[in-house]
N, C-alpha and C positions, 0 to 999 in steps of 0.2 A: 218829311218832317212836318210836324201840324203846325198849324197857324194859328199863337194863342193870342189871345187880348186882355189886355186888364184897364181896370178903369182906374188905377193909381198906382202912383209907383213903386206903395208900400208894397200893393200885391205882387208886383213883378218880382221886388226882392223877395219875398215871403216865398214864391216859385221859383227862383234861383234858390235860393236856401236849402231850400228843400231837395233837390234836385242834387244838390253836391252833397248833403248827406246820404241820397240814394247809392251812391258809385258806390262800386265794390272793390275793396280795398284789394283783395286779393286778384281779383282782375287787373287793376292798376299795376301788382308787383308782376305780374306777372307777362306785362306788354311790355313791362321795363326791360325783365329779363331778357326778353325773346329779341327788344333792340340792343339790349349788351353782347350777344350770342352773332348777333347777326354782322356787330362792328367788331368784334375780336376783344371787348372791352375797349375799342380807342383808344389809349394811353400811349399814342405816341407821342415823342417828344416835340413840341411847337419851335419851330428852327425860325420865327417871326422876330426882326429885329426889334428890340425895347425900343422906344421914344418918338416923338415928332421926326416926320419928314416932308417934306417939302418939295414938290414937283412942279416941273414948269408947266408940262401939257397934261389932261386927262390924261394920253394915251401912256406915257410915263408913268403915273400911279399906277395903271393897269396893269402894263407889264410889270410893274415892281410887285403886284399882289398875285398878277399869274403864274410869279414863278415861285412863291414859296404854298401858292394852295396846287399846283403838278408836282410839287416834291413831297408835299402830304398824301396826295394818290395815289403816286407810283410807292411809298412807303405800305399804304391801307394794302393795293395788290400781290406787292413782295408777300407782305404779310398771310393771304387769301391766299395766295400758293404754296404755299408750306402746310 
């Protein structure tokens, strides 16, 4: 990637600006598609309990978040095998 410079920061935005009206729109839908295709659409159901919790040790939080994000990948797998 080049190494630009500008001498104010109007130019920098003026080259960002620029730059986001460049993208192709149809490009963008189309990297969406091929991540929606690639995750099965995602739409599974989030089994994370609502509210505040409260843990005495780090390791506590951990295992409380390791085991509902293993219940979400063995779900995405089930899913990938079928």
């Amino acid at each position: 990637m080049p190494v630009r410079k500008f001498r104010t920061i109007e130019e920098m935005n003026a080259f960002d600006d620029e730059r986001h009206r460049n993208l192709d729109a149809e490009h963008a839908g189309r990297r969406l598609f091929a991540i929606w295709e690639l995750t099965g659409g995602a739409d599974l159901p989030l089994n994370y309990p609502k509210g505040v919790h409260k843990f005495r040790t780090i390791e506590e939080m951990n295992a409380f978040k390791d085991r509902y994000i293993n219940e979400r990948i063995e779900l995405l797998r089930q899913r990938v095998k079928k």
